[in-house]
C-alpha positions, 0 to 999 in steps of 0.5 A: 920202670918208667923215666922220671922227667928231666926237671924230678930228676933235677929236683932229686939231684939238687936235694941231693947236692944240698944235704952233701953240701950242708954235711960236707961243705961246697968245696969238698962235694963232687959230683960223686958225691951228690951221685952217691947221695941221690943213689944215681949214675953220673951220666945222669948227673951230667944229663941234668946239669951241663955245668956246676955253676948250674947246679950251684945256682939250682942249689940257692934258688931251691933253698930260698923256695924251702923258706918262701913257701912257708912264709907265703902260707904264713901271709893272710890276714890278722888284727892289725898289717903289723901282726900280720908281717910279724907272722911272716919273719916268724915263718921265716924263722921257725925254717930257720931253728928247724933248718940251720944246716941249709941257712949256713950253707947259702953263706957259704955258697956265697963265700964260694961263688966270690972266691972262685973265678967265674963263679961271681956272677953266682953270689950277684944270682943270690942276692939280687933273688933275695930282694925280688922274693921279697918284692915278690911277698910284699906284692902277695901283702898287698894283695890281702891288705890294703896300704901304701908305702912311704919307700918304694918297693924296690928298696924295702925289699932290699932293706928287708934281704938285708936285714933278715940276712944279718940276723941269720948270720948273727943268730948262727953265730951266737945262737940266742933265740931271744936276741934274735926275736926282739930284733924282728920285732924291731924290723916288723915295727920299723916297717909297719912304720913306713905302711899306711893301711888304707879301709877297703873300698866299698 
């Protein structure tokens, strides 16, 4: 049987870690466990991640691709650049019902990182990568619409990591879909607010 490749074998041991995590909690998820959950040795463990700070930070890189990819899919197009960033929080979202095992376990991560010594600079990783995805997506916007901003990029994004942040949290608590659509219909037209759509140039 052929070897697969270090960064499949990476991949196979962070969906892994992720599904031992979201079931067990970080705190009580060995290393055994994501073995047993991979269905590997833990040499081969030990082969692909020199450390669990590693895996850890494989772990919140790899959820947030879950969820960017299909808001990246979702950014084309529509009547109106309000409709369109209103399609992308939709996108979002429909990862977040479909997924909210994965959703709770990047707060818990973050929980984990803060308290455990020499894990902090994990929770700093996490968000500073929510912010550049963000940057990352308004730059792909721009690249299908034409606008200008009345904020830098910088700071919408992170206004935009914060706020999706919060509601996550607050819809994994409360758990009211209609709540949580009206607040990102508030978020998408607060930020079609600070956008003015310029005509294509001819």
């Amino acid at each position: 049987m052929a070897r697969m490749p270090l960064a499949d074998r990476r991949r196979q041991l962070t969906e892994a870690a992720i599904r031992a995590m979201a079931r067990d909690g970080v705190p009580r998820t060995t290393t055994r466990s994501i073995v047993a959950e991979a269905g590997v040795s833990l040499s081969v463990f030990h082969y692909c991640f020199d450390s669990k700070q590693a895996l850890l930070e494989s772990v919140i890189e790899t959820i947030t691709a879950h969820y960017v990819g299909v808001v990246k899919d979702a950014i084309r197009p529509r009547a109106t650049l309000r409709e369109t960033i209103r399609a992308g929080f939709q996108a979002y979202w429909d990862h977040v019902a479909a997924h909210p095992e994965e959703h709770m376990l990047t707060y818990e991560l973050t929980q984990y990182a803060l308290r455990q010594p020499g894990f902090e600079h994990l929770a700093r990783r996490q968000y500073e990568l929510y912010s550049e995805t963000y940057c990352a997506l308004i730059e792909q916007l721009r690249g299908v619409m034409t606008f200008e901003l009345s904020v830098p990029d910088t700071v919408l994004a992170r206004y935009l990591a914060a706020m999706t942040d919060g509601v996550t949290l607050n819809h994994l608590v409360l758990g009211n879909d209609r709540v949580a659509a009206e607040i990102l219909d508030m978020i998408s037209d607060h930020v079609a607010g600070l956008i003015r759509e310029e005509a294509p140039a001819v």
